[in-house]
C-alpha positions in Angstrom: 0.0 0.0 0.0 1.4 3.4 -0.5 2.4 5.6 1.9 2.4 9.7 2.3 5.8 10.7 4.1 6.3 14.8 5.1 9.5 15.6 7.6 11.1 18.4 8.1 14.8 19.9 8.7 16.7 23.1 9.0 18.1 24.1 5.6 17.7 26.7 3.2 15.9 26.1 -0.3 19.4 26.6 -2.1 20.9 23.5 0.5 17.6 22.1 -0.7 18.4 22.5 -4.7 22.0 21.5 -4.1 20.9 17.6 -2.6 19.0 17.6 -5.3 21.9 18.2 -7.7 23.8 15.5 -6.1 20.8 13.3 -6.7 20.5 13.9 -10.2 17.3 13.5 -12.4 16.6 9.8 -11.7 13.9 9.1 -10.2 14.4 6.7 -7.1 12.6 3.0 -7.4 9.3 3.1 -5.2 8.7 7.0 -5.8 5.0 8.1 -6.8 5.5 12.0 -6.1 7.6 14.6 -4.1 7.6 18.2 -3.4 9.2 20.5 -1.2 7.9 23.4 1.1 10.1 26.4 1.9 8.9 27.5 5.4 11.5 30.1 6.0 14.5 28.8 7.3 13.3 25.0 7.1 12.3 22.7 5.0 9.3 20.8 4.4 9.4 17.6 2.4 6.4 15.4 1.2 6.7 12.2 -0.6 3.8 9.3 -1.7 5.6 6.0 -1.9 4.7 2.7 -3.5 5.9 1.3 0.3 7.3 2.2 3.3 10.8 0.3 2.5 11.0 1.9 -0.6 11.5 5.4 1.4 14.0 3.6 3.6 16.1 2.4 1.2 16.1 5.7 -0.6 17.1 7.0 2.8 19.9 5.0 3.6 21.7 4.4 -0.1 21.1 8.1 -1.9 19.0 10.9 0.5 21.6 10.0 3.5 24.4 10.3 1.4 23.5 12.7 -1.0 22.6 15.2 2.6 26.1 14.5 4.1 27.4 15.4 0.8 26.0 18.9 0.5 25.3 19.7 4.6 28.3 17.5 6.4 28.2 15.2 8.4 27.4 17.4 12.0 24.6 19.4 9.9 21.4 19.1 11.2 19.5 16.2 11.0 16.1 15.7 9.6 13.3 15.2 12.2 11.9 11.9 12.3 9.3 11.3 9.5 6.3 10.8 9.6 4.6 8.0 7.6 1.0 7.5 7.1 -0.3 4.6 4.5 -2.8 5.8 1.9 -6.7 5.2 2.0 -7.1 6.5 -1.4 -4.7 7.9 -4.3 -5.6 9.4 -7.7 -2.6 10.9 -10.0 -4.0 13.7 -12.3 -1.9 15.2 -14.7 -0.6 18.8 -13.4 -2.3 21.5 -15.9 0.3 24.6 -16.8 
C-alpha cells in the first residue's frame, strides 16, 4: 500500500536545490511524487511512496548520502518522518 511521508529539517531552499543536484534526475525506485515546502529557514518535504521500504532504502543508499554530501556530516539532522499509508490515491496530470 502506499504511503504519504512529510518531515522536516533546517536548511535553506538553495541547501535544498543542491541535494537535489547530487541526486541527479533519476527518479528513485518506489517514488510516486515529491515536493518540497520552503517555510522560511526549514524545509518541508512530502513524498507518496509505493511502500514504506521503498522510502527507507532511498534514505539510507542516496538521500543519506547525498545530505552529508551537500550539509556534512554534523549538519542538522532531519526530524523523524512521519509515515502514514494511503486510504485513497488518484494521479491527475498537473495542468500549466
Amino acid at each position: 500500500m502506499a504511503v504519504l511521508t512529510t518531515y522536516e529539517f533546517e536548511g535553506t531552499v538553495e541547501e535544498y536545490d543542491k541535494v537535489g543536484e547530487v541526486l541527479g534526475a533519476e527518479v528513485p525506485e518506489g517514488l510516486i511524487a515529491h515536493t518540497g515546502v520552503d517555510l522560511g529557514g526549514k524545509m518541508k518535504v512530502v513524498d507518496i511512496w509505493e511502500s514504506p521500504e521503498h522510502f527507507a532504502k532511498f534514505g539510507q543508499e542516496r538521500l543519506g548520502p547525498a545530505v552529508a554530501e551537500v550539509m556534512g556530516t554534523d549538519g542538522p539532522a532531519p526530524g523523524a518522518p512521519e509515515i502514514q499509508e494511503l486510504h485513497d490515491l488518484k494521479v491527475h496530470e498537473l495542468h500549466k
